[in-house]
C-alpha positions, 0 to 999 in steps of 0.5 A: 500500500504505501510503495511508490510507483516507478511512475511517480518517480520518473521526470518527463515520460512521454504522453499517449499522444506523443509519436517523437518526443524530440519533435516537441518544441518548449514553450516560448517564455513572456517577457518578464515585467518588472514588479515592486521591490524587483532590484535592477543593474543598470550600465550605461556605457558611451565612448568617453566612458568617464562622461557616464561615470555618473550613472555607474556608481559600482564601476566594474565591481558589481560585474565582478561579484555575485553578492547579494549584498552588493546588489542590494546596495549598488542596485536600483530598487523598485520603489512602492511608486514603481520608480527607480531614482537614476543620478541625473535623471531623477525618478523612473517608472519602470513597473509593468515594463520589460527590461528592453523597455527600459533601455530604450526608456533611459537610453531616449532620456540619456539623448535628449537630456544629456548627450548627443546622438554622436556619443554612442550611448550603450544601455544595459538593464537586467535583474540583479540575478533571479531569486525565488523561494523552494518550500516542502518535499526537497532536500534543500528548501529555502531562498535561491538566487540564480544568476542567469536569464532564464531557469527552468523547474528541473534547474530551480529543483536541482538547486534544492537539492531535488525532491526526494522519494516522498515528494509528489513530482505530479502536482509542483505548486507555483506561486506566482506575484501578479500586480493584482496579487498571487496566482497559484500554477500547477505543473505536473514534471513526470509529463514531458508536456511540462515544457510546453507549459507557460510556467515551465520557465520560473520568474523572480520571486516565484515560491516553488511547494512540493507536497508529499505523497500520502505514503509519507503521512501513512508512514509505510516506507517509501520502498516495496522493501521498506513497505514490506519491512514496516507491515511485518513489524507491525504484524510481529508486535500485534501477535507479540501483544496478543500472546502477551494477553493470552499468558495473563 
């Protein structure tokens, strides 16, 4: 009763449908939109480089590092007006917008506020790396910040130490942040349909729950040896404790 099925453990089986699972294409990624809090690393780079030292505050340290810290500090906060504060520049709204959006935003500013068109002003805007939250059946749980563009489920569950035999590999909980709130997305990783799912690619400040399977609330074991194990010592101490009953 409490053994686990082989194909509950299996990531990525092919669907009844399927006739070639190298013919599937994933799922394209929408644009991530900058939300509150989000922190933002902005370079702007020109050919007199000194002439826009202004507005690259960390230098070349930031590049250099992968604190947290530093980012936190040396980056660009999304206030709760959904604006940034850029020397020289003043305040920008960047809430909803994507971080191409905001390169043509500041570069436009740039030329029409400070420089000429011959300066070749350069912008770049990213994420000061990709944070989310992994809670339940891992081996890890716990705050990760990756620092790349685009992370999948299996990456962001790698980095949590992967989900163990107990762990419910069919329903993976994404909470999502939304600006009108928090959504709740259902993926289902035993399926390689799970690549076409818009929520294949996970987004900053997505939390990730792993439910247990209910072997593990039944506390039978997570194997067939384990399962066989746990009912024969319950069956040993049942038939100890009746023969005990019996002799008084």
């Amino acid at each position: 009763m409490g053994c686990v099925p082989l194909k509950e453990l299996v990531y990525l089986q092919p669907s009844e449908t399927a006739a070639d699972s190298i013919s599937k294409v994933v799922a394209s990624q929408s644009p991530y939109r900058i939300q509150l809090y989000d922190i933002l690393n902005i370079r702007v780079k020109a050919l007199d480089q000194d002439a826009v030292q202004i507005f690259n505050p960390v230098g070349n340290d930031l590049l250099e590092s992968n604190s947290e810290e530093r980012a936190y500090f040396d980056g660009f906060t999304v206030d709760l007006h959904g604006e940034i504060r850029v020397p020289a520049l003043g305040r920008i709204n960047v809430l909803g917008y994507t971080t191409e959006e905001i390169e043509k935003i500041l570069q436009k500013k740039l030329l029409e506020e400070q420089f000429k068109e011959t300066a070749n002003i350069f912008v770049t805007v990213k994420l000061t790396g990709l944070r989310y939250t992994v809670s339940g059946e891992v081996g890890s749980p716990g705050t990760n910040t990756l620092f790349q563009d685009r992370v999948n489920i299996f990456e962001a569950i790698a980095n949590a130490g992967e989900i163990p035999v107990t762990g419910n590999r069919k329903d993976i909980m994404i909470i999502r942040q939304y600006p009108q709130g928090q959504k709740i997305h259902h993926l289902d990783i035993t399926s390689e349909d799970v690549m076409n799912s818009p929520y294949y690619y996970i987004q900053p400040n997505d939390i990730i729950y792993v439910k247990p399977l209910p072997q593990k609330s039944w506390g039978t074991g997570e194997t067939g040896v384990q399962t066989i194990a746990t009912i024969a010592s319950i069956l040993t101490l049942g038939t100890t404790t009746l023969l005990l009953l019996d002799r008084l």
